[in-house]
C-alpha positions as a Markdown table, in Angstrom:
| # | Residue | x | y | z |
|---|---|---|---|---|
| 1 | Unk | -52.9 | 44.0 | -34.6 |
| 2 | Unk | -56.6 | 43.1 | -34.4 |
| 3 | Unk | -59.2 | 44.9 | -32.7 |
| 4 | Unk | -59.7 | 42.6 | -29.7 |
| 5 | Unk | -55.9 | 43.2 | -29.2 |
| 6 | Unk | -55.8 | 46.7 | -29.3 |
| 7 | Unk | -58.8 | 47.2 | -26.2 |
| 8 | Unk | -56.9 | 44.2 | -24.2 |
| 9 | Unk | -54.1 | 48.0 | -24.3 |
| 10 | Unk | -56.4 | 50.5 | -23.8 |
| 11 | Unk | -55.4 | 51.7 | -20.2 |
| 12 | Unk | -59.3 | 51.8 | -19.3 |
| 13 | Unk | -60.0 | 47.9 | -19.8 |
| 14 | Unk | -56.3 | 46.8 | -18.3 |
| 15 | Unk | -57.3 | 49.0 | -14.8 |
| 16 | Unk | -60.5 | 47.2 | -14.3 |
| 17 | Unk | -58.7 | 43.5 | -14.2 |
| 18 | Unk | -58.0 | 42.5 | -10.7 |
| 19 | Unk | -54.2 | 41.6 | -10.1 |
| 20 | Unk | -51.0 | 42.7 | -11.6 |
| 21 | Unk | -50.7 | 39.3 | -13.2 |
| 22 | Unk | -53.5 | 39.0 | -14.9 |
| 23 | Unk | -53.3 | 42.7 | -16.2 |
| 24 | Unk | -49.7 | 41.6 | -17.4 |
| 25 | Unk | -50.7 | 38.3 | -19.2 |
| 26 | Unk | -53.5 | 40.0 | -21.2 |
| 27 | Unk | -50.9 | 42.7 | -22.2 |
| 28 | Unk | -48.6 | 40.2 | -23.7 |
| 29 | Unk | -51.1 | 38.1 | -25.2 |
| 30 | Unk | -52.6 | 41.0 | -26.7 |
| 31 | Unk | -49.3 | 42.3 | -27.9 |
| 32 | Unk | -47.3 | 39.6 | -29.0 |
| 33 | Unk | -49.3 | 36.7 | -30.1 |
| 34 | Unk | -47.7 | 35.0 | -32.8 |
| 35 | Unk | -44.9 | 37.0 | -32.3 |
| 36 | Unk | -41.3 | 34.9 | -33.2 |
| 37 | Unk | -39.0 | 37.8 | -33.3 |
| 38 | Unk | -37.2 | 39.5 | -30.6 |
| 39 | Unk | -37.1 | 43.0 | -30.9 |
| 40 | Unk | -34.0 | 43.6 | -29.4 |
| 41 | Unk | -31.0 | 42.8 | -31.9 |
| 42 | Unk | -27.8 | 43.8 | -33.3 |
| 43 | Unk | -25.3 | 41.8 | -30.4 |
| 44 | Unk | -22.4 | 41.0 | -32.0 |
| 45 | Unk | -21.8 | 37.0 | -31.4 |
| 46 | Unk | -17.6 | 37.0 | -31.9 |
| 47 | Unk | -15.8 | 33.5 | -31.2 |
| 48 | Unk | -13.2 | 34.0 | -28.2 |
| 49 | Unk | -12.6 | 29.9 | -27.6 |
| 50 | Unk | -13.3 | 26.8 | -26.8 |
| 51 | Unk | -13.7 | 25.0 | -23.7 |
| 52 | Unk | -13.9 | 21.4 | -22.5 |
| 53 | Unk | -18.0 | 20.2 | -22.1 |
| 54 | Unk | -19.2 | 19.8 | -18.9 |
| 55 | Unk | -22.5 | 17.5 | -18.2 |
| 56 | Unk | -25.4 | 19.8 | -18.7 |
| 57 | Unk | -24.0 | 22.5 | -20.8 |
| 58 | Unk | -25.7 | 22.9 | -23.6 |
| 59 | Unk | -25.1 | 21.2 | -26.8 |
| 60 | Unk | -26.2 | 23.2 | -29.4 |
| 61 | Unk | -22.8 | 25.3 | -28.9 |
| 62 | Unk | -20.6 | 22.1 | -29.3 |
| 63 | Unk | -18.0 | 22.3 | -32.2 |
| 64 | Unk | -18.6 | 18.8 | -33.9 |
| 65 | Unk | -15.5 | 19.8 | -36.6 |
| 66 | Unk | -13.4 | 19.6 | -33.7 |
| 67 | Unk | -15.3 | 16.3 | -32.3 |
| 68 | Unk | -14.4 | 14.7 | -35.4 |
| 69 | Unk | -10.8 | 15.8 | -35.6 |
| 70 | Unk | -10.0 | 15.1 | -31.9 |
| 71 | Unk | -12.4 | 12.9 | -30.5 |
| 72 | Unk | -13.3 | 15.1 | -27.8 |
| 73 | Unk | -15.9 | 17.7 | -26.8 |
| 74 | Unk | -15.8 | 21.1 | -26.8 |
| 75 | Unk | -17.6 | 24.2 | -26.6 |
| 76 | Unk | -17.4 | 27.3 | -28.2 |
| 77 | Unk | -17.3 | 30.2 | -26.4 |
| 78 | Unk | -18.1 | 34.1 | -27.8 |
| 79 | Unk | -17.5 | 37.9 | -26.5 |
| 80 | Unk | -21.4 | 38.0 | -26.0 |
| 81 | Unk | -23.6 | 35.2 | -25.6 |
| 82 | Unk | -26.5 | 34.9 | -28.2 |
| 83 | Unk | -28.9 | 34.4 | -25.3 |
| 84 | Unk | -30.3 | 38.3 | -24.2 |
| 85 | Unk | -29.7 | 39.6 | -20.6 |
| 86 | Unk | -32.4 | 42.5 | -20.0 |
| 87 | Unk | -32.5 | 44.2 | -16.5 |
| 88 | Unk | -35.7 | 45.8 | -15.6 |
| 89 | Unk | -35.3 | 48.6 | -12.8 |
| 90 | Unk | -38.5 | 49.9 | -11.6 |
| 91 | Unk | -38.7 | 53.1 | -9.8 |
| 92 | Unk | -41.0 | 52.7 | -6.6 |
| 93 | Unk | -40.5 | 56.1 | -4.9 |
| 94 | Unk | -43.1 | 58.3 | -3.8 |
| 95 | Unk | -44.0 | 60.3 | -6.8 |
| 96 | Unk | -44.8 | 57.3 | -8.9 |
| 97 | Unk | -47.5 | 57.0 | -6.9 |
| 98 | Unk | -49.6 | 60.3 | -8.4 |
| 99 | Unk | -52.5 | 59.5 | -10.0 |
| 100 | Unk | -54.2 | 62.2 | -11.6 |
| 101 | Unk | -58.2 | 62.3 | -12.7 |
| 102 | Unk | -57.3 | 62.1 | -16.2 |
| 103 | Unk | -55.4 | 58.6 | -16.0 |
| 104 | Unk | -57.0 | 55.1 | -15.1 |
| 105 | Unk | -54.0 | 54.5 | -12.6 |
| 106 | Unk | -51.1 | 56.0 | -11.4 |
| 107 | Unk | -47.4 | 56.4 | -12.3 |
| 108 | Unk | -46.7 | 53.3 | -10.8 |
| 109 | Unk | -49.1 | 51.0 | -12.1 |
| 110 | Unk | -48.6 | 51.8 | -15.5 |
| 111 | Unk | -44.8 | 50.8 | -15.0 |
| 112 | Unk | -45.6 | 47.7 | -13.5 |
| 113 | Unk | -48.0 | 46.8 | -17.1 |
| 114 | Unk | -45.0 | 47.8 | -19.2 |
| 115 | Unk | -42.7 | 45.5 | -17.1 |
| 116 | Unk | -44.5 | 42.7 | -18.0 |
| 117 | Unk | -42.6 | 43.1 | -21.3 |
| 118 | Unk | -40.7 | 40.7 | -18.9 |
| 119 | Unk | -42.9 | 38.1 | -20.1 |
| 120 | Unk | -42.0 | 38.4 | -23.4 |
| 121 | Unk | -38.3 | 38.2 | -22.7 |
| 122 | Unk | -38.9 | 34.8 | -21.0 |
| 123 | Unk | -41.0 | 33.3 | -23.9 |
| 124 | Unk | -38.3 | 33.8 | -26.0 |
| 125 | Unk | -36.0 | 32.2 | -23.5 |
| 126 | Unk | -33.7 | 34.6 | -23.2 |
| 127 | Unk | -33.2 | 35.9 | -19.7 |
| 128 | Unk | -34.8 | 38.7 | -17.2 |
| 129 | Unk | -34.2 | 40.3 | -14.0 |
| 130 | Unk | -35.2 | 43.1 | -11.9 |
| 131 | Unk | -34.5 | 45.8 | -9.4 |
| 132 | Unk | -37.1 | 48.2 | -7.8 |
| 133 | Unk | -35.4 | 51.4 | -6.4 |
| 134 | Unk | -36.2 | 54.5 | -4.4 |
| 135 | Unk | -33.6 | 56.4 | -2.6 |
| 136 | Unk | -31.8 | 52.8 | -2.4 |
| 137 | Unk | -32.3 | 49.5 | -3.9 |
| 138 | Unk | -34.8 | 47.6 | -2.8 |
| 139 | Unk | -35.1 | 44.7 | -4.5 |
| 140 | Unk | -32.6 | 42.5 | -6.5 |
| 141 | Unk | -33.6 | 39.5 | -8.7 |
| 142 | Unk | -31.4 | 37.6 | -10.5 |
| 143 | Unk | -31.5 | 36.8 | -14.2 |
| 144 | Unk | -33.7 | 33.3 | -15.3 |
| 145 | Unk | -34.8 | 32.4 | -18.1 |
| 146 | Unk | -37.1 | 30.1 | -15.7 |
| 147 | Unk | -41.2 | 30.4 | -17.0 |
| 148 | Unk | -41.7 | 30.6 | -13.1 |
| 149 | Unk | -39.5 | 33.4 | -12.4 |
| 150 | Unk | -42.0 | 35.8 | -13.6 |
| 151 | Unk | -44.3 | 35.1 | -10.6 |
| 152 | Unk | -41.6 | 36.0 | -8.4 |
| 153 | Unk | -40.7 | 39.3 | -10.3 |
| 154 | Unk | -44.5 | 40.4 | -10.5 |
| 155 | Unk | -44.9 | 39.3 | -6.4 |
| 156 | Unk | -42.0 | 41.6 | -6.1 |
| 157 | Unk | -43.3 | 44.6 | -8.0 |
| 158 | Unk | -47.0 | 43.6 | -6.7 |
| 159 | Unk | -45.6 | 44.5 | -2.9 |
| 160 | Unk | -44.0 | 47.7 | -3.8 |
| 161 | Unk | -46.2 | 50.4 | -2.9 |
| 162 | Unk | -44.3 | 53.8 | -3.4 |
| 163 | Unk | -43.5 | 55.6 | -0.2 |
| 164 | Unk | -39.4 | 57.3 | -0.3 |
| 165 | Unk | -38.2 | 59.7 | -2.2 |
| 166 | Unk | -35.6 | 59.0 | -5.1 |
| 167 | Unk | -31.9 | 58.8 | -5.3 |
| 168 | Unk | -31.8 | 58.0 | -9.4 |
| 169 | Unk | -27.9 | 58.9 | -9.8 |
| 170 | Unk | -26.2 | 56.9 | -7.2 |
| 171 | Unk | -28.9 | 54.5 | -7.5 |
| 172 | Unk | -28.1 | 53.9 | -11.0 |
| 173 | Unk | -24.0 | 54.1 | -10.6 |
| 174 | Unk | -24.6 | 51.4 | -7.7 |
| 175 | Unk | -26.7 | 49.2 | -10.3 |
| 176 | Unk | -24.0 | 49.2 | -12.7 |
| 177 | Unk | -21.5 | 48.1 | -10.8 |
| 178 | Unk | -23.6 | 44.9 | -9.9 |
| 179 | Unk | -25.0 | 44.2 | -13.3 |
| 180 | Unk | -21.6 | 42.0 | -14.0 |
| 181 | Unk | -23.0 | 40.9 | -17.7 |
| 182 | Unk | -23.8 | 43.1 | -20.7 |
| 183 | Unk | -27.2 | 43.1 | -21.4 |
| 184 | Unk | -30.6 | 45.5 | -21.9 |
| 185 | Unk | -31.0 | 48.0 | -18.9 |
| 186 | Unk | -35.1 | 49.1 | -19.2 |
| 187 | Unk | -35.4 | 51.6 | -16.5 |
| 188 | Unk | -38.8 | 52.6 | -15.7 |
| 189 | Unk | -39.3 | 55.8 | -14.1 |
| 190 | Unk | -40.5 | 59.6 | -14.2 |
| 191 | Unk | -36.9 | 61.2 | -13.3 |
| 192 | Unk | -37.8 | 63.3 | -10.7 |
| 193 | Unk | -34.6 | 63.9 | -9.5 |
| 194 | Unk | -31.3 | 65.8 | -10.1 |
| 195 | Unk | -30.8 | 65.5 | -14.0 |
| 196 | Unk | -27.5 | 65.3 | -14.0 |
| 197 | Unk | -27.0 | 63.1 | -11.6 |
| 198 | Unk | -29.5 | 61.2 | -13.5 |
| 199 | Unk | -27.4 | 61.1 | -16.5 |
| 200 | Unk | -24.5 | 60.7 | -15.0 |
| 201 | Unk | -25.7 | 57.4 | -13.6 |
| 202 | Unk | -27.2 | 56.5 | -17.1 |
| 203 | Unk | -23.8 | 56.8 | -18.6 |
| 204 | Unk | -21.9 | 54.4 | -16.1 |
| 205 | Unk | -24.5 | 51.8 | -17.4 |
| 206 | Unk | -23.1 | 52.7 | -20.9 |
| 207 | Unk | -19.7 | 53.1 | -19.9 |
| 208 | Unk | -19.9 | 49.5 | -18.6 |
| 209 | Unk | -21.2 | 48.8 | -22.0 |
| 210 | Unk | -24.6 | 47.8 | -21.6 |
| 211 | Unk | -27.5 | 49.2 | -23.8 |
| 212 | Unk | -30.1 | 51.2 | -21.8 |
| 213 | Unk | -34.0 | 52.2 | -22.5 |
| 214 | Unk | -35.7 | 54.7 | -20.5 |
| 215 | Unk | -39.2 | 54.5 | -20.1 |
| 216 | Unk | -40.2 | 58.3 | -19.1 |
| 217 | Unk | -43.4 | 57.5 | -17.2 |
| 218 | Unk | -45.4 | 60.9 | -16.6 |
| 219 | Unk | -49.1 | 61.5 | -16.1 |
| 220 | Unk | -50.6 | 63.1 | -18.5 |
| 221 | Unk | -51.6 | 66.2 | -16.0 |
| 222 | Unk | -47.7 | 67.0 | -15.3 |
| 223 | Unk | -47.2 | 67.0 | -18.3 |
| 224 | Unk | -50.4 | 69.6 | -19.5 |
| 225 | Unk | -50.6 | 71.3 | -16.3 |
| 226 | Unk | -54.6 | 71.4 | -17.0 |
| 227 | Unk | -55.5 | 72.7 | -13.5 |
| 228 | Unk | -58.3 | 75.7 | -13.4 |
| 229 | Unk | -59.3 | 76.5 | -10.1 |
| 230 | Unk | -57.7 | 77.2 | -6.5 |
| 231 | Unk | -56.2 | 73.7 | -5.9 |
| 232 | Unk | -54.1 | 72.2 | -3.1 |
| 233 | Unk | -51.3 | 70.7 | -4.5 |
| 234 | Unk | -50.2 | 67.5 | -2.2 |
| 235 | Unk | -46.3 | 67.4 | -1.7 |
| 236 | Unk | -44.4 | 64.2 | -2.0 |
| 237 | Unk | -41.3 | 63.1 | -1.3 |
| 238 | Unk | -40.8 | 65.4 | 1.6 |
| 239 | Unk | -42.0 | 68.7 | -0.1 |
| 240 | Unk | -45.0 | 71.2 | 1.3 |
| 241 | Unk | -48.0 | 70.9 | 0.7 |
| 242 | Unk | -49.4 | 74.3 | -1.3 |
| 243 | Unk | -51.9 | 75.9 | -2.0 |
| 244 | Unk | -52.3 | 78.2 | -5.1 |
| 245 | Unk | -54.2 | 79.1 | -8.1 |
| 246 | Unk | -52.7 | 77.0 | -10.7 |
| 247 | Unk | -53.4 | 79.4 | -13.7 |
| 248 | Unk | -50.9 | 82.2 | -12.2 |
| 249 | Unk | -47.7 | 79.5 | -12.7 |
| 250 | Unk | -49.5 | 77.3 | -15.1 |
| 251 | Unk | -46.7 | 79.4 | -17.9 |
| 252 | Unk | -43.5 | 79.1 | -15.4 |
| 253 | Unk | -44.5 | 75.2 | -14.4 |
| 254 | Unk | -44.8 | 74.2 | -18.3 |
| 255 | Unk | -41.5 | 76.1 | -19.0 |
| 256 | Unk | -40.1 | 74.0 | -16.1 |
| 257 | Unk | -41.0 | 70.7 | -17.1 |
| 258 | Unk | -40.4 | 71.1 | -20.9 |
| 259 | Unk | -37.2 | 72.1 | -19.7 |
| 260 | Unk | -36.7 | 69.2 | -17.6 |
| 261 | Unk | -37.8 | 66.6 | -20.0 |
| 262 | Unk | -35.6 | 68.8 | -23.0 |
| 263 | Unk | -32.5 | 68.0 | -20.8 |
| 264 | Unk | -32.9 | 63.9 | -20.0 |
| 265 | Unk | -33.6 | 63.6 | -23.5 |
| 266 | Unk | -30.8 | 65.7 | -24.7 |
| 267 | Unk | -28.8 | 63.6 | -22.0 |
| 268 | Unk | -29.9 | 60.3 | -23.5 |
| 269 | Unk | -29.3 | 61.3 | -27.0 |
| 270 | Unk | -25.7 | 61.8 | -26.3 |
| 271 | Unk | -24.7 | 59.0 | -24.5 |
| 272 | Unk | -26.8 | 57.1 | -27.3 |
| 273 | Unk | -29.6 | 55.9 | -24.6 |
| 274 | Unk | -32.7 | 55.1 | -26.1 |
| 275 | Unk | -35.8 | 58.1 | -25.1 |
| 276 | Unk | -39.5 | 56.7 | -24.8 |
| 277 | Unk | -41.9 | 58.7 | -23.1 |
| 278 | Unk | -45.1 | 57.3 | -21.7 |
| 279 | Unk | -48.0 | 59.1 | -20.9 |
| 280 | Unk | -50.2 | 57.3 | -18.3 |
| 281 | Unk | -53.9 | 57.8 | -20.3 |
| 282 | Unk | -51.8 | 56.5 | -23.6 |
| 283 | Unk | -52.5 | 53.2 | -25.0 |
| 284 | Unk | -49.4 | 50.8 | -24.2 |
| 285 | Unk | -49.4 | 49.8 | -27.8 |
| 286 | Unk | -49.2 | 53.4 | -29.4 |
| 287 | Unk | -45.8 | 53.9 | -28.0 |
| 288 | Unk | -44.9 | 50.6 | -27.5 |
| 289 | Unk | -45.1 | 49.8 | -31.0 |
| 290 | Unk | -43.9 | 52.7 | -32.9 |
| 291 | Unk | -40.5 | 52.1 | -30.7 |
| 292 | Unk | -40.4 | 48.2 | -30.9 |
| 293 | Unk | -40.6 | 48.5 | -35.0 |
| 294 | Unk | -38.0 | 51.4 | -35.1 |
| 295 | Unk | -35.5 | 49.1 | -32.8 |
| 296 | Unk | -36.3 | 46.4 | -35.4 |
| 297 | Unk | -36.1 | 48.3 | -38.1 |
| 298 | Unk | -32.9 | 49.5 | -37.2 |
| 299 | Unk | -31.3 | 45.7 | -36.1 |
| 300 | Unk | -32.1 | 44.9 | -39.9 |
């Protein structure tokens, strides 16, 4: 990647452009110029039949060895369609809304930047849809392939401003229940919930056999717990708020969180969900990259 790429990622430059839109067409165009490849293979494409062709179906799936024996067009049909199905879901609860003074934006934010991997889904036709979610869905949008069904998606997750808490579990069981075809499920969340109900509804969305990513969004100050002083700690999501000096349960907290991120990955691992975890002052490319080239590397 060359250099004006890589600080079109840096986390610092993308905060100061006005507009989700814009910040999500420079991260694209950054990441994946002259980029042919999709990075998500290894779909099986098995032949189940043929069908008769209907005007506007697409021809390149036409079996011309049949055409020339019977004089009649038909399709052929397979388990999984070549074309990719990838569901975003986007966590918009309360918490994603924490911003500490050592990231450029919040929780939130930086979800809605990665999202726009959306735009790379659609450039290489293959089709994209969302869902933003707190303790219920939200927001549904269908699957296109459309170019202008990104504006809608980004207008979508634009409005969605954090303000419930989070249901992740039945959320995610209700989810796969509507997802009728197989496809990419990229949820986009930090997790703050029950963890096994959390996993529980990650493995309906395996059980109904679609792959899953989870995108562990966390800033970087949950994560290191780098509080000195006497500090009011804000609740959200209908907890107190407290005050406390943060280097008496600085030990207990990090125990508790390495803990809680220990068991979701643990959780993943078995049901054979893909773990990323994002740090809100981290580069989109440094993790991004790394886990696009292993996916690859792995499809070969």
């Amino acid at each position: 990647m060359v250099e004006n790429s890589q600080k079109y990622l840096d986390p610092q430059t993308l905060a100061k452009l006005q507009g989700l839109e814009l910040r999500a067409r420079t991260i694209v165009e950054g990441y994946v110029s002259g980029a042919h490849r999709s990075p998500y293979h290894g779909y099986s494409v098995e032949f189940a039949q043929h069908r008769e062709y209907v005007p506007g179906d697409d021809l390149r799936y036409v079996d011309w060895k049949v055409f020339g024996r019977t004089d009649k067009v038909y399709l052929k049909q397979y388990e999984e369609e070549t074309n990719l199905v990838s569901y975003l879901l986007l966590d918009t609860s309360e918490s994603m809304r924490y911003q500490s003074h050592h990231a450029p934006w919040s929780k939130l934010e930086y979800a809605k930047c990665v999202a726009s991997l959306a735009f790379l889904v659609l450039r290489q036709q293959d089709s994209v849809g969302l869902a933003t979610f707190d303790d219920q869905v939200r927001s549904v949008v269908r699957p296109s392939s459309h170019p202008s069904h990104m504006r809608q998606m980004l207008h979508i997750m634009e409005e969605s401003v954090g303000e419930k808490k989070t249901s992740t579990g039945p959320i995610f069981h209700d989810l796969s229940e509507r997802f009728k075809k197989r496809g990419v499920v990229i949820i986009l969340s930090d997790l703050f919930d029950d963890v096994r109900s959390t996993i529980a509804g990650l493995k309906h969305f395996r059980h109904r056999r679609h792959e899953v990513i989870v995108f562990h969004v966390l800033d970087p100050a949950e994560l290191d717990f780098e509080f000195r002083h006497s500090t009011k700690f804000l609740g959200m999501e209908g907890m107190p708020d407290v005050l406390t000096n943060p280097r008496s349960l600085r030990k207990a907290y990090l125990e508790e969180m390495q803990n809680f991120v220990r068991e979701v990955k643990r959780g993943c691992g078995e049901h054979r969900i893909d773990y990323v975890q994002l740090r809100t002052d981290q580069p989109m490319d440094v993790a991004l990259s790394s886990y696009l080239a292993s996916r690859m590397s792995h499809a070969k």
